[in-house]
N, CA, C and O atoms as CSV, one atom per row, in Angstrom:
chain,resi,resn,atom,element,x,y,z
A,1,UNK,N,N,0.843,-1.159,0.000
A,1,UNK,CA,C,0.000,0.000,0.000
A,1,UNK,C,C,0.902,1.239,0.000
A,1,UNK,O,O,1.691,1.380,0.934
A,2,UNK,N,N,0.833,2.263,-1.109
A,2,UNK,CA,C,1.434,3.712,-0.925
A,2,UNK,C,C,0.756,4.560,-0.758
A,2,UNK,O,O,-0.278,4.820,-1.373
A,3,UNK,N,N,1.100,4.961,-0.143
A,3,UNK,CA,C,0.450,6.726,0.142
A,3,UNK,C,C,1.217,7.736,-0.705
A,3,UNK,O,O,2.377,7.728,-1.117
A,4,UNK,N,N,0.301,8.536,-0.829
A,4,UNK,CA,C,0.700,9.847,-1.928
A,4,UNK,C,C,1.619,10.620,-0.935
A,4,UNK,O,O,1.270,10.850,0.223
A,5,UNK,N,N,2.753,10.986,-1.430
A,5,UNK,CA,C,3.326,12.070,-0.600
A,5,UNK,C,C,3.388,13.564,-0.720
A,5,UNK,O,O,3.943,14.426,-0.040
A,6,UNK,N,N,2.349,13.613,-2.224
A,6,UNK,CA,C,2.191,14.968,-2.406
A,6,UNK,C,C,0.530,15.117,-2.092
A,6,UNK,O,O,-0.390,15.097,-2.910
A,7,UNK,N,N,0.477,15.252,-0.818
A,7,UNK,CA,C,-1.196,15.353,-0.983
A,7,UNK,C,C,-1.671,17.200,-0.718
A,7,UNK,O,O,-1.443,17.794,0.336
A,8,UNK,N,N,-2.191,17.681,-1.655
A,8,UNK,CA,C,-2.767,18.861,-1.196
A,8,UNK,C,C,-4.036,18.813,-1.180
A,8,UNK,O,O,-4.741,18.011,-1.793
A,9,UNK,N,N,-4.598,20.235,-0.013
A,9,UNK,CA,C,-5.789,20.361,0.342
A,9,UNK,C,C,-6.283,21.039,-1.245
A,9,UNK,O,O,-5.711,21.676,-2.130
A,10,UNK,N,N,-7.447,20.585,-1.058
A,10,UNK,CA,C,-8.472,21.198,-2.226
A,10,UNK,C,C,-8.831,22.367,-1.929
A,10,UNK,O,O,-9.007,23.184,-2.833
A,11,UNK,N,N,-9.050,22.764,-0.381
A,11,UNK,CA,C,-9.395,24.421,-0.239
A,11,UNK,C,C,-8.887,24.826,0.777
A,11,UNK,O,O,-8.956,24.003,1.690
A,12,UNK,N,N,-8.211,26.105,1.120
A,12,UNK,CA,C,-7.831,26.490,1.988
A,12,UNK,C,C,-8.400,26.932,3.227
A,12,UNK,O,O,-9.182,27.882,3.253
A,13,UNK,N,N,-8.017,26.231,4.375
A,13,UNK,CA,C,-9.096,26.438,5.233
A,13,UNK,C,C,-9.170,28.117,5.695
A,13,UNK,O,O,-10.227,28.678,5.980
A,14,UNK,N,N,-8.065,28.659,5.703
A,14,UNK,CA,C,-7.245,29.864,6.230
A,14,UNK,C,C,-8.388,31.205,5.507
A,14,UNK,O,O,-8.875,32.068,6.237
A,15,UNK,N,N,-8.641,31.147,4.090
A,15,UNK,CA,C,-9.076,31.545,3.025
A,15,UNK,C,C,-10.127,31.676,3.148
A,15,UNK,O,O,-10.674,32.778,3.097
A,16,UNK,N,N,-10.793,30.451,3.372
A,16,UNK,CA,C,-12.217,30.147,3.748
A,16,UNK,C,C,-12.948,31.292,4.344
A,16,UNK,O,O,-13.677,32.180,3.904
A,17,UNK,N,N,-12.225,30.749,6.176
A,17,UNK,CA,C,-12.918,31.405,7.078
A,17,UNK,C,C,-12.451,33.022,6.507
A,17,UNK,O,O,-12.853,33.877,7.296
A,18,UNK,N,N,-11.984,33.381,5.769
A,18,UNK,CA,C,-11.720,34.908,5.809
A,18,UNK,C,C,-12.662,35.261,5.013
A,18,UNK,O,O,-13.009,36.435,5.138
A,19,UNK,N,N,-13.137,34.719,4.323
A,19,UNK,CA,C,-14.007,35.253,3.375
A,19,UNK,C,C,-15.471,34.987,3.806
A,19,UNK,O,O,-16.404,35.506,3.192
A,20,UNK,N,N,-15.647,34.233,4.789
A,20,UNK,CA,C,-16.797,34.015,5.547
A,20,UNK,C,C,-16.797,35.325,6.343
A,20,UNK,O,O,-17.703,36.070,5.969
A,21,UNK,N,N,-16.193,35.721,7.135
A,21,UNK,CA,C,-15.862,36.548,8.193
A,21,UNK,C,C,-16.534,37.867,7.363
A,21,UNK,O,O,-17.473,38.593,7.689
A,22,UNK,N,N,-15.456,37.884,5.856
A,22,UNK,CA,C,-15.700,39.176,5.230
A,22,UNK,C,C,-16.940,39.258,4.989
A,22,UNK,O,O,-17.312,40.373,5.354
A,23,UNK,N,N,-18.219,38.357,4.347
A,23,UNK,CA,C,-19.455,38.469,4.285
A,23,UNK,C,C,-20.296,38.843,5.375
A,23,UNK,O,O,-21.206,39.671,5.350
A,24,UNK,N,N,-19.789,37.954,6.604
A,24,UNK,CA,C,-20.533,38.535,7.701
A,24,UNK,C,C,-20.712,39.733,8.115
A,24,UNK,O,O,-21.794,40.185,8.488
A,25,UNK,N,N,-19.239,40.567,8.062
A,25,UNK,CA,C,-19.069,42.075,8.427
A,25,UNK,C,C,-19.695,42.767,7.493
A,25,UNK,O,O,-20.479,43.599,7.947
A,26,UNK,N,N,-19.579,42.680,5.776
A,26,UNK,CA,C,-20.560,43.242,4.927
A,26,UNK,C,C,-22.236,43.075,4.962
A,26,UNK,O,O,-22.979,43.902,4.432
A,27,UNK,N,N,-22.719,41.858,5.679
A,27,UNK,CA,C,-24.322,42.116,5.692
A,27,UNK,C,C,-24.491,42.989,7.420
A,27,UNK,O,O,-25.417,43.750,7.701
A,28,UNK,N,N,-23.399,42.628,8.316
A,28,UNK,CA,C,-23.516,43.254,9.619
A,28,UNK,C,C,-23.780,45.367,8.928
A,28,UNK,O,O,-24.617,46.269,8.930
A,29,UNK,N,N,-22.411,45.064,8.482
A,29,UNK,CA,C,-22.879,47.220,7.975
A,29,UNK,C,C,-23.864,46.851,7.406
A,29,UNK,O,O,-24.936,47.156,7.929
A,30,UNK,N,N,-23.874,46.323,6.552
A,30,UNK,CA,C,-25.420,47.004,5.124
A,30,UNK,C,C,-26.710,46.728,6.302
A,30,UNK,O,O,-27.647,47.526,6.288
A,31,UNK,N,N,-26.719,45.888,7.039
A,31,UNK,CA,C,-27.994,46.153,8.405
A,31,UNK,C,C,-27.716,46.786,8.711
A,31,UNK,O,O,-27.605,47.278,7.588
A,32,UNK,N,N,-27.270,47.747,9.499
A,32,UNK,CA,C,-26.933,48.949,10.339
A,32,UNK,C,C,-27.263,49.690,9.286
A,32,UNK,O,O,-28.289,50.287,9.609
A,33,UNK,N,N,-26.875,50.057,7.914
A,33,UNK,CA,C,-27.116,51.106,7.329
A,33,UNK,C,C,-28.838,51.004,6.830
A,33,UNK,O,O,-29.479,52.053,6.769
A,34,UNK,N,N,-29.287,50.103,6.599
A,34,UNK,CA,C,-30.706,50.085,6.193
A,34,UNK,C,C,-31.553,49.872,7.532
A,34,UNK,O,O,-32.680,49.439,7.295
A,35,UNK,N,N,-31.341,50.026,8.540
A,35,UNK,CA,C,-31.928,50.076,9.865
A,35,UNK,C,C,-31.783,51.274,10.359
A,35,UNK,O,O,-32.734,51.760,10.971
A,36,UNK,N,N,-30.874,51.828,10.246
A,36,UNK,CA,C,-30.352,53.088,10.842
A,36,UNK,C,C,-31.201,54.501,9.981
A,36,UNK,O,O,-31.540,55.642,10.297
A,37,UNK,N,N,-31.266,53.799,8.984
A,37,UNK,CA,C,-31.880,55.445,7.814
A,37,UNK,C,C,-33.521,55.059,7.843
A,37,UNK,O,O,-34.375,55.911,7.597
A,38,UNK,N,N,-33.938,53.278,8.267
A,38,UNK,CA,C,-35.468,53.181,8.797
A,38,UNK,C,C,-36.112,53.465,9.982
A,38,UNK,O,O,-37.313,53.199,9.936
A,39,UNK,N,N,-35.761,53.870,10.921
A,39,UNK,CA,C,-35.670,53.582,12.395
A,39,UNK,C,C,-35.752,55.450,12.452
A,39,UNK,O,O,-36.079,55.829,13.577
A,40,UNK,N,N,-35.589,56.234,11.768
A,40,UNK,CA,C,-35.748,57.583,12.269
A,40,UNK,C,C,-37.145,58.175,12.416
A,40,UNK,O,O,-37.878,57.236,12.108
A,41,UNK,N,N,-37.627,58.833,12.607
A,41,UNK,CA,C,-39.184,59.285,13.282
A,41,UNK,C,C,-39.303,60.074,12.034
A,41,UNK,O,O,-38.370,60.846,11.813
A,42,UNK,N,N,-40.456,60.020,11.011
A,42,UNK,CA,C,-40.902,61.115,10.088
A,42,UNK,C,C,-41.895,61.483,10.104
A,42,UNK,O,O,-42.774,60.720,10.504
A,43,UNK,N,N,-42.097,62.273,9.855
A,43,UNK,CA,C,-43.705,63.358,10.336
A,43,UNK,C,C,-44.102,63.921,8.687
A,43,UNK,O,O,-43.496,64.523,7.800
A,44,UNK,N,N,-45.579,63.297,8.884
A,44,UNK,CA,C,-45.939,63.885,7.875
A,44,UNK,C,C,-46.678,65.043,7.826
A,44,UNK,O,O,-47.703,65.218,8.486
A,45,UNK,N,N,-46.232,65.778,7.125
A,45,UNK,CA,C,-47.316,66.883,7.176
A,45,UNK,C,C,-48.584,67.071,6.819
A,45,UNK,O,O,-48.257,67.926,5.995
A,46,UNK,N,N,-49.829,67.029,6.698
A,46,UNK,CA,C,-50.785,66.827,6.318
A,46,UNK,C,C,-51.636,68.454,6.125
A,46,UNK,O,O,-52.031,68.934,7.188
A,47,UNK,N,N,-51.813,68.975,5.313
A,47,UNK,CA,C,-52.759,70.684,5.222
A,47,UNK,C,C,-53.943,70.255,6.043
A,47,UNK,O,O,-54.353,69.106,5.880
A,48,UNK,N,N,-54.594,71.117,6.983
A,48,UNK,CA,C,-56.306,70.389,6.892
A,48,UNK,C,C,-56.402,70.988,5.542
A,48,UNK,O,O,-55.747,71.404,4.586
A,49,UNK,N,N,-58.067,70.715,6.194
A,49,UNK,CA,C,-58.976,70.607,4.949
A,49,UNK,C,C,-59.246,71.997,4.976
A,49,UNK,O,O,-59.164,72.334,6.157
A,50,UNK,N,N,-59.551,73.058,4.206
A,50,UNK,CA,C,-60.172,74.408,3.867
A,50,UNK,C,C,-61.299,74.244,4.828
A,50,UNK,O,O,-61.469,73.145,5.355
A,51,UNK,N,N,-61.807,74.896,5.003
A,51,UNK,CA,C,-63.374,75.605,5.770
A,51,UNK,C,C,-63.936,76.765,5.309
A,51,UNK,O,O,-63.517,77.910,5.478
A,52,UNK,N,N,-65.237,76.280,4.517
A,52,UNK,CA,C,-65.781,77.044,3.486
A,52,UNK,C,C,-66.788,77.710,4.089
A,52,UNK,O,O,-67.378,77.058,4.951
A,53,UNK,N,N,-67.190,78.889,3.883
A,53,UNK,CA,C,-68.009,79.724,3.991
A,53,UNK,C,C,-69.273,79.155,4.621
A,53,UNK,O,O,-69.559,79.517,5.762
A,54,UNK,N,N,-70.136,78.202,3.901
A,54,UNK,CA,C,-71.404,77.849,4.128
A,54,UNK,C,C,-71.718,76.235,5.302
A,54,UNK,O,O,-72.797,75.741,5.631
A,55,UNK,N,N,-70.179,75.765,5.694
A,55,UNK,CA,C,-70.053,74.345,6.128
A,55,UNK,C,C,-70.407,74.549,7.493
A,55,UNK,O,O,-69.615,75.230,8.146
A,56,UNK,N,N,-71.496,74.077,8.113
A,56,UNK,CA,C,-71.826,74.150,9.280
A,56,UNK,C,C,-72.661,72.695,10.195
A,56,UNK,O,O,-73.092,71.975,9.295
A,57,UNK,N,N,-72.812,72.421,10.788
A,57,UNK,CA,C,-73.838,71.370,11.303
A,57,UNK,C,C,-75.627,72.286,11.224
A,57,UNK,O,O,-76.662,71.740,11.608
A,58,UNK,N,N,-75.573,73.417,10.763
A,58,UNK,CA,C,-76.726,74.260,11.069
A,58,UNK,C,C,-77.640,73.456,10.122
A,58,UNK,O,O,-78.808,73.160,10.371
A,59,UNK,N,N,-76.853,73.095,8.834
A,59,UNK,CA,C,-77.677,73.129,7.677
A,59,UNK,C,C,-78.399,71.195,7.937
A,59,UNK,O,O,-79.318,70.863,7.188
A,60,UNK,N,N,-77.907,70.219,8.923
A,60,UNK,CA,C,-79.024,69.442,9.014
A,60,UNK,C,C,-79.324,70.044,10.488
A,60,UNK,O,O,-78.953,69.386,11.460
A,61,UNK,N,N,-79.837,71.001,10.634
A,61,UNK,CA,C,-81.197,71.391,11.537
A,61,UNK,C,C,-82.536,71.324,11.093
A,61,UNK,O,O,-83.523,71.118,11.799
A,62,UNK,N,N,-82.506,71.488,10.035
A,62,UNK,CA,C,-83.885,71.215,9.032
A,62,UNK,C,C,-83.992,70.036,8.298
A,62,UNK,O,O,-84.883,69.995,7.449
A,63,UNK,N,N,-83.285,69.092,8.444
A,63,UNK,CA,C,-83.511,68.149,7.248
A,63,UNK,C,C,-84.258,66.764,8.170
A,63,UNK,O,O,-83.854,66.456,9.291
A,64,UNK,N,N,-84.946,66.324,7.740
A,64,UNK,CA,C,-85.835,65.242,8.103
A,64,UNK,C,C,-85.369,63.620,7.336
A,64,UNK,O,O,-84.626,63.612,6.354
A,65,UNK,N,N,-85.779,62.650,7.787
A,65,UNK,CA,C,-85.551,61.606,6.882
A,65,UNK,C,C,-87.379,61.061,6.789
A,65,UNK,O,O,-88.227,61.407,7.613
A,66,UNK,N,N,-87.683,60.004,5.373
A,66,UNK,CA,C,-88.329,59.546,5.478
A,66,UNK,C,C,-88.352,57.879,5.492
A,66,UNK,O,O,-87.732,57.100,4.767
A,67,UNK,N,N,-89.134,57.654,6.394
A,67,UNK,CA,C,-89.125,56.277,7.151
A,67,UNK,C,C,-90.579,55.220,6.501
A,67,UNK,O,O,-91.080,54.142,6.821
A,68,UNK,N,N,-90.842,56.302,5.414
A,68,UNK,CA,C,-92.315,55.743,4.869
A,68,UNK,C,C,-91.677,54.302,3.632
A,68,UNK,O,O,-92.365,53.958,2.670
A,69,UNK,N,N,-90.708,53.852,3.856
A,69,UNK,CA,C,-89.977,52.897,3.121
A,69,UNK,C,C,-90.549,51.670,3.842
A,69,UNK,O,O,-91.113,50.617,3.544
A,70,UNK,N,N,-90.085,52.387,5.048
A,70,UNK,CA,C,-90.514,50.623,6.428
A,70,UNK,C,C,-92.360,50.471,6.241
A,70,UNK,O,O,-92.902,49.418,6.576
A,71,UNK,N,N,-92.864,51.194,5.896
A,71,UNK,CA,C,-94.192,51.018,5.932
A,71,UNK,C,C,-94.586,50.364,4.332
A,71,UNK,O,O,-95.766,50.017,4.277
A,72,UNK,N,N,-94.141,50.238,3.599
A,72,UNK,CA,C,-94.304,49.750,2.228
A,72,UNK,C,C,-94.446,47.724,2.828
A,72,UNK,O,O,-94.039,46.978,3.720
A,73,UNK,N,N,-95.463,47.702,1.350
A,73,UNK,CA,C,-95.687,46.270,1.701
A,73,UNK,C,C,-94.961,45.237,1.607
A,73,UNK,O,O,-95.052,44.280,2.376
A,74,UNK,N,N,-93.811,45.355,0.239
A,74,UNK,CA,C,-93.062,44.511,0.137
A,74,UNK,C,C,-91.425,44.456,1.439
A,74,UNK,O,O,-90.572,43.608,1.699
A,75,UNK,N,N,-91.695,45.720,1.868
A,75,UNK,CA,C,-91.051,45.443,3.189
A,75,UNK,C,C,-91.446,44.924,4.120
A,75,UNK,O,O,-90.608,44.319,4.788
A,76,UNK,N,N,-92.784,44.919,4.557
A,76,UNK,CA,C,-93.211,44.125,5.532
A,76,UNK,C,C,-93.429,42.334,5.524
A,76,UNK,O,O,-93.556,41.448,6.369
A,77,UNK,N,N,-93.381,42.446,3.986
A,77,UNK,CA,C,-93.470,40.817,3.691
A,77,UNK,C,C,-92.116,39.847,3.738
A,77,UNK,O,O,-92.017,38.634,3.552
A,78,UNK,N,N,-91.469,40.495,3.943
A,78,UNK,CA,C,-89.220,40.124,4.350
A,78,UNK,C,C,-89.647,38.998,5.589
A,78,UNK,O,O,-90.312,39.156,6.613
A,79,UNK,N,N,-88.927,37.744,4.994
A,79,UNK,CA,C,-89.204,36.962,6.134
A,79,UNK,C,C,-87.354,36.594,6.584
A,79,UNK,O,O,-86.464,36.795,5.758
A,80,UNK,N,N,-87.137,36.181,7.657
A,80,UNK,CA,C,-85.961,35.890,7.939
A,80,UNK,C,C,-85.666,34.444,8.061
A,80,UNK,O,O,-86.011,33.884,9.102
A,81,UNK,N,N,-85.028,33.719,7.060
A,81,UNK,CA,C,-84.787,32.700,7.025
A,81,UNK,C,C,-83.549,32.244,7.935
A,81,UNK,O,O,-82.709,33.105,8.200
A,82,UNK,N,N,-83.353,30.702,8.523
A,82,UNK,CA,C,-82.714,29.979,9.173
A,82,UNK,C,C,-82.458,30.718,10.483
A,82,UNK,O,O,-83.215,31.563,10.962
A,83,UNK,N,N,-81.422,30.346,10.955
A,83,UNK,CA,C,-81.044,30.583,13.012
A,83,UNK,C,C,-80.766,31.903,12.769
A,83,UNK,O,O,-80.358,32.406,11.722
A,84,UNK,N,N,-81.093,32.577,14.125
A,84,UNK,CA,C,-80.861,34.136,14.590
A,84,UNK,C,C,-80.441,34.414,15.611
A,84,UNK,O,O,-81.199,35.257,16.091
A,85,UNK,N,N,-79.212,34.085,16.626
A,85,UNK,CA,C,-78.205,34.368,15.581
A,85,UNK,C,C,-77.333,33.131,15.382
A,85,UNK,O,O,-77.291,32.205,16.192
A,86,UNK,N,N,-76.482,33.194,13.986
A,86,UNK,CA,C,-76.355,31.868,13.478
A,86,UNK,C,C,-75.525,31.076,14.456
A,86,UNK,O,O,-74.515,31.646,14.868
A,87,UNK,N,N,-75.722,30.120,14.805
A,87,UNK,CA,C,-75.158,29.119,15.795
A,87,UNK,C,C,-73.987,28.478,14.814
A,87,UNK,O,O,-74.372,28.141,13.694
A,88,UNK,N,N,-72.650,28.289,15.126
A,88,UNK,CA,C,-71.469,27.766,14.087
A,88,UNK,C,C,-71.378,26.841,14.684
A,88,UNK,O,O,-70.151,26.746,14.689
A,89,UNK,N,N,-71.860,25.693,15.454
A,89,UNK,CA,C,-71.903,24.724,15.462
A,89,UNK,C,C,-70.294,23.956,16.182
A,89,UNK,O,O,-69.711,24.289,17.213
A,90,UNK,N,N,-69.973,22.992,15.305
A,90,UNK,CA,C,-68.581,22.167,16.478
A,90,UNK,C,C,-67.951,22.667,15.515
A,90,UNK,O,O,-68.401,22.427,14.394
A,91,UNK,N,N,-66.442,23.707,15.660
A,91,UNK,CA,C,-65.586,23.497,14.166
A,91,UNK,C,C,-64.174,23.360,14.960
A,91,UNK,O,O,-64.195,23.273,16.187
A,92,UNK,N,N,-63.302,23.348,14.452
A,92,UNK,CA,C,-61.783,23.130,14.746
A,92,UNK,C,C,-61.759,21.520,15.219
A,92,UNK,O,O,-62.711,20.766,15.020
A,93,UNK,N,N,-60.493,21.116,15.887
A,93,UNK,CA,C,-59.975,19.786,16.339
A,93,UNK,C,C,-60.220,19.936,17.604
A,93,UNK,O,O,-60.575,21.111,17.702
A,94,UNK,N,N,-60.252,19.320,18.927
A,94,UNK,CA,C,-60.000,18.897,20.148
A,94,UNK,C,C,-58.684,19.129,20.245
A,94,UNK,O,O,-58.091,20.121,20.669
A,95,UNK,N,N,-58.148,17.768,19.662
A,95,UNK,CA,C,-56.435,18.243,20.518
A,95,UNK,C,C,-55.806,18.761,18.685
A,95,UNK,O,O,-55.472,17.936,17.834
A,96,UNK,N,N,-55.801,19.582,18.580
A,96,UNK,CA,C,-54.718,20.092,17.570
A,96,UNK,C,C,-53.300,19.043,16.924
A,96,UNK,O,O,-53.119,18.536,15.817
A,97,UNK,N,N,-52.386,19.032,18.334
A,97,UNK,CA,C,-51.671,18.134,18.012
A,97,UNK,C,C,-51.445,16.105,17.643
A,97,UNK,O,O,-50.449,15.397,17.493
A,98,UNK,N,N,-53.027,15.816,17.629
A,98,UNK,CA,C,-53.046,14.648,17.705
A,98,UNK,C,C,-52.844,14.242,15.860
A,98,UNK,O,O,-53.423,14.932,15.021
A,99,UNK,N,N,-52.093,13.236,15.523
A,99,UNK,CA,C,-52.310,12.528,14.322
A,99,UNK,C,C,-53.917,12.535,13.746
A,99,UNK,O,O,-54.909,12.479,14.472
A,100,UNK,N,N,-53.923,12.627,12.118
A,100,UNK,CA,C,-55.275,12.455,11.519
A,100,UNK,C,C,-55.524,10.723,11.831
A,100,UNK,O,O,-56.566,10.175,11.472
């Protein structure tokens, strides 16, 4: 049985971890920088709204509704079908975690 006496590594371990390291520190800043410019307080400004001459609550002081809708026949003939109020019955599992 021989053994090779020229055996080299296929990757450098040394190399490796450095370039691991280097990725880590590049997503560590680029978080800090996209956290840091999200994380600040912004205020929006918003105009109100104008306030016009004629806008008041005065103008429904006079206005009435009519209720002569509920008195019509085909409203009174509305029947309400099934449960009131609807009963949902058994739904979900007992134990969640049990096998089907």
């Amino acid at each position: 049985m021989t053994v090779s006496q020229n055996k080299m590594p296929l990757r450098s371990t040394g190399q490796s971890n450095v370039t691991a390291y280097l990725f880590i520190f590049i997503g560590i800043v680029a978080g800090y920088l996209f956290y840091s410019q999200t994380l600040q307080d912004r205020v929006l400004e918003v105009a109100p709204l104008p306030i016009r001459e004629g806008d008041s609550l005065d103008q429904l002081k006079d206005k009435s509704f009519d209720f002569s809708v509920f008195d019509n026949v085909e409203y009174r003939n509305l029947r309400l079908f099934g449960e009131v109020p609807v009963n949902p019955g058994v739904t979900g599992r007992i134990d969640i975690f049990a096998p089907f």
